[in-house]
C-alpha positions in Angstrom: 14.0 -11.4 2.2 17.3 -12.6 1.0 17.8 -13.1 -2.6 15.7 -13.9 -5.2 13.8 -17.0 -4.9 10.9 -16.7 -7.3 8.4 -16.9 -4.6 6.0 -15.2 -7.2 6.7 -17.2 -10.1 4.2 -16.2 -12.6 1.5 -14.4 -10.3 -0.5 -11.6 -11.5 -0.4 -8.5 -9.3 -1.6 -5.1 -9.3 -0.6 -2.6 -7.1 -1.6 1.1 -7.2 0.3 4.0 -6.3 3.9 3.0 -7.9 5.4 6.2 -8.6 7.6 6.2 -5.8 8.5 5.4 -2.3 6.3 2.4 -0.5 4.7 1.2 -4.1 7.5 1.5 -6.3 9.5 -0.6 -4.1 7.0 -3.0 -3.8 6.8 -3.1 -7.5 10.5 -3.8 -8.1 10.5 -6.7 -5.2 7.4 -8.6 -6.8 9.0 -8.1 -10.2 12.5 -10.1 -9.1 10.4 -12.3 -7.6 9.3 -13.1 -11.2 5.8 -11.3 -10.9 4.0 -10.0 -13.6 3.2 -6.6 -12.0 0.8 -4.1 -12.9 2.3 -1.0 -12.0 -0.5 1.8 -11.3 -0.2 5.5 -10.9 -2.3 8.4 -12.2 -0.3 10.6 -14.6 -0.2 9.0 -17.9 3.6 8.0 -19.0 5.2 8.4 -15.6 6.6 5.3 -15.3 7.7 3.9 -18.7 11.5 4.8 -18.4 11.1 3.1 -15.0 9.2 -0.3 -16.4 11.4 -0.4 -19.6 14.7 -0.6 -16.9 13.4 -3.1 -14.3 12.3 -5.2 -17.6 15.8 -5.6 -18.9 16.6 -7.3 -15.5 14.8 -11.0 -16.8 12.8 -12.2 -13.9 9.1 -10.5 -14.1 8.1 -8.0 -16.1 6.3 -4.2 -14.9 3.6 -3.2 -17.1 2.4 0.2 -16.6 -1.1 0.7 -15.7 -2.6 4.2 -15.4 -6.0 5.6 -13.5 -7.3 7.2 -11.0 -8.7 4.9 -8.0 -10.7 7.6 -7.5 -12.2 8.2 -11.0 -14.9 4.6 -11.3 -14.7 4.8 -14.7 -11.4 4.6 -15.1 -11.2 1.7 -12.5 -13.6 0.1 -14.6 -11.5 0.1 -17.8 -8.4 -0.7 -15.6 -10.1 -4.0 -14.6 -11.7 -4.7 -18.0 -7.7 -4.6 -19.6 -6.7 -6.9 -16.8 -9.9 -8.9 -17.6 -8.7 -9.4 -21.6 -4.6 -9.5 -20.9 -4.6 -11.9 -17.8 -8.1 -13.2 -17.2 -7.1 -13.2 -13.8 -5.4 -11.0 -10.8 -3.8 -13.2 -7.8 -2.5 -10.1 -5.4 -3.6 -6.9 -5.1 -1.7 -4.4 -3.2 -3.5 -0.9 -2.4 -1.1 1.1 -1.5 -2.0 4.6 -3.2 -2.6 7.0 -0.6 -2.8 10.6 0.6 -1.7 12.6 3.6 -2.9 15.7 5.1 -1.9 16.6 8.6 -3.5 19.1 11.1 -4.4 19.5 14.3 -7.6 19.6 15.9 -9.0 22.9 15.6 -7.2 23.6 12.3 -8.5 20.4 10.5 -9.7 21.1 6.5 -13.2 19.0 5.9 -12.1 19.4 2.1 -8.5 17.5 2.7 -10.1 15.1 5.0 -13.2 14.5 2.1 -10.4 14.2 -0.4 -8.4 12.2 2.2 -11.0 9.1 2.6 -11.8 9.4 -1.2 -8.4 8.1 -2.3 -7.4 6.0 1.1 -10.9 4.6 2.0 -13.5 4.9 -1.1 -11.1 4.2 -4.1 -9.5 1.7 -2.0 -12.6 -0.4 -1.6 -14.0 0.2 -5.2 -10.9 -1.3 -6.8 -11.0 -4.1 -4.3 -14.6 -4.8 -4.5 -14.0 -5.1 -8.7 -10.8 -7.2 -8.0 -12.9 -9.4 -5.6 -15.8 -9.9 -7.4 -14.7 -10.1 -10.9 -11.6 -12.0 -10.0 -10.4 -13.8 -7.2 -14.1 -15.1 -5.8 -14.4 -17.1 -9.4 -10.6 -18.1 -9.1 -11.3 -19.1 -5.6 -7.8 -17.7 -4.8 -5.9 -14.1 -4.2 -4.0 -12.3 -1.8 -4.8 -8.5 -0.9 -2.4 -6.4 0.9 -4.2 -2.9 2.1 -1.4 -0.2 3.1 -2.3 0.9 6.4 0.0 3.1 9.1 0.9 2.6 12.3 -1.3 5.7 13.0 -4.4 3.8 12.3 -3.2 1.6 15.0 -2.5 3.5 17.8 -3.7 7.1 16.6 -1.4 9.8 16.6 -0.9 13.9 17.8 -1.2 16.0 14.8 -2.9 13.2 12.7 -6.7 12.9 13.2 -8.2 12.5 10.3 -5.2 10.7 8.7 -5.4 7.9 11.4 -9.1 7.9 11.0 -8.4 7.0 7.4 -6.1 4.6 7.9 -8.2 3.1 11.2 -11.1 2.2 8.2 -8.6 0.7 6.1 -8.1 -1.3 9.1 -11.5 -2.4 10.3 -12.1 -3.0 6.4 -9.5 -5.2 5.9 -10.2 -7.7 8.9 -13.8 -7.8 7.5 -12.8 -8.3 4.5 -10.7 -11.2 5.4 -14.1 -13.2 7.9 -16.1 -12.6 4.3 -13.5 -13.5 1.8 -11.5 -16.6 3.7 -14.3 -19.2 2.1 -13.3 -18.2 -1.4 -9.8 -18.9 -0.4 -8.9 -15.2 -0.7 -6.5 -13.8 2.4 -6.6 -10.0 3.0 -3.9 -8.4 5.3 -2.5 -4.7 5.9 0.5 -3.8 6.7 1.1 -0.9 9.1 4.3 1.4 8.6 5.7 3.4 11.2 8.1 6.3 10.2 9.6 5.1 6.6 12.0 6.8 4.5 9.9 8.1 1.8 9.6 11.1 -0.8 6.1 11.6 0.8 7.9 11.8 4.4 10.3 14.5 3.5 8.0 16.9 2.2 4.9 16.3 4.6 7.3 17.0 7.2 10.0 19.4 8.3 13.5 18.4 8.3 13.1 18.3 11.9 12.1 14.6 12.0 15.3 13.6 11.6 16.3 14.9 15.0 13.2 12.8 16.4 14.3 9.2 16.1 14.7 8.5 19.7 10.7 7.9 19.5 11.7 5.2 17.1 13.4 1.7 19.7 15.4 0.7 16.8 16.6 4.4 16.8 16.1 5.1 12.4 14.1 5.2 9.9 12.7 2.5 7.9 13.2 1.4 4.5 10.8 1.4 1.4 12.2 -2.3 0.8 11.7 -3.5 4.6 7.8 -3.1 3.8 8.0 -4.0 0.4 9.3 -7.7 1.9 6.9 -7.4 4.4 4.4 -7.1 1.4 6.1 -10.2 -0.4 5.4 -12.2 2.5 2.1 -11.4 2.6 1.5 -11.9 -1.3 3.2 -15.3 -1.3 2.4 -18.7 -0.1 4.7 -18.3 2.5 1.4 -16.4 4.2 -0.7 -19.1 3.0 -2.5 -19.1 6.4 -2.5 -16.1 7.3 -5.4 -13.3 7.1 -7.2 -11.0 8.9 -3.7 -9.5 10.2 -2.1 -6.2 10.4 1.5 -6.5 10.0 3.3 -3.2 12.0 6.3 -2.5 10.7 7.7 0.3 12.7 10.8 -0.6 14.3 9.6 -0.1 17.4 7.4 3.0 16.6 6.2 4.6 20.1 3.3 6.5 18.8 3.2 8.0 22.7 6.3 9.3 22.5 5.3 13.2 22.2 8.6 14.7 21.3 8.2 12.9 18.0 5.0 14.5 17.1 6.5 17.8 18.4 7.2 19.0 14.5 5.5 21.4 12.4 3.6 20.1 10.0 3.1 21.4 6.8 1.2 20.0 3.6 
């Protein structure tokens, strides 16, 4: 997106998984966009030098919000304080997320249980609340599950993590055929190989030599998913659910000399 055009004006969001890369930037687009954003991440006081300086800007405001999509408890006060401060949540963006990467033969059943519990179980328990306690009495909402290009296509090296994300797929379309006649829309959007803190220490430096895999020859941006995440959460989408929106650049998930790296967690 070009500048600043308020296409959230007032909306309530929530979006999990802020601290950095994919979420933060998500955050700070919603917020220009004059959101009021509930910024989500586990370790209590992580974000508040971060929330007080997007504040000062003047369009929407951060308010940090902190649990563990894991923990239900904690969900459960998350969405009562939403419940008493807003009344009401119109996007939800689930973007917290783990990685593990192995290949088969070496995969860890303890990484992969602890895998699905953050990217598939806390995922649909916090939408589920959102859903049920929210947007199906509002009879409105947009939710944006963070999916990978992986999960489309499957990838060498990344079983269990493209199983993962290939649930948060099926879940989301769903979803979207049981949620469309409350007027809620549910989307994912799929990134490729994006330019992330998580990236650099999940892989090797290696990966940088490996772009040729990638048509438009780089990396991709935090921001070019975060706006891919804006279009989704405004009206501009208004129509539009049951989707998975790739954005990969041209990712060629067949491409073996790009899954030709070491991994290492």
């Amino acid at each position: 997106m070009g500048a600043e055009t308020g296409l959230l004006s007032g909306r309530v969001c929530v979006i999990t998984g802020t601290s950095r890369g994919i979420g933060k930037q998500t955050a700070e687009c919603f917020t220009k966009e004059g959101a009021v954003v509930y910024a989500n991440a586990r370790q209590e006081g992580c974000l508040e030098e971060w929330a007080a300086e997007i504040n000062t800007e003047g369009r929407g405001t951060v308010i940090p919000l902190y649990f563990d999509i894991t923990n239900t408890e904690e969900v459960r006060k998350a969405v009562l304080r939403l419940k008493k401060e807003q009344g009401r949540i119109d996007v939800l963006v689930n973007n917290a997320g783990m990685i593990s990467n192995q290949l088969l033969g070496m995969i860890s059943m303890e990484k992969t249980r602890e895998m699905f519990e953050v990217n598939v179980f806390g995922m649909l328990e916090l939408t589920q609340m959102v859903a049920s306690r929210f947007m199906m009495k509002q009879k409105s909402g947009s939710i944006i599950n963070i999916a990978s290009v992986t999960g489309v296509e499957g990838s060498r090296g990344q079983i269990a993590y493209s199983a993962s994300k290939g649930a948060v797929i099926s879940m989301t379309k769903s979803m979207a055929k049981e949620l469309a006649p409350y007027q809620i829309r549910v989307n994912a959007v799929a990134p490729g190989m994006i330019q992330t803190e998580r990236l650099n220490v999940t892989v090797r430096d290696e990966y940088k030599n490996k772009v040729s895999a990638i048509g438009m020859g780089r990396l991709g941006e935090p921001k070019e998913v975060a706006d891919g995440c804006l279009y989704l959460a405004s009206e501009l989408s208004s129509y539009t659910t049951g989707q998975i929106l790739v954005i990969g650049g041209g990712y060629d998930t067949s491409a073996r000399s790009l899954f030709d790296i070491e991994f290492k967690e």
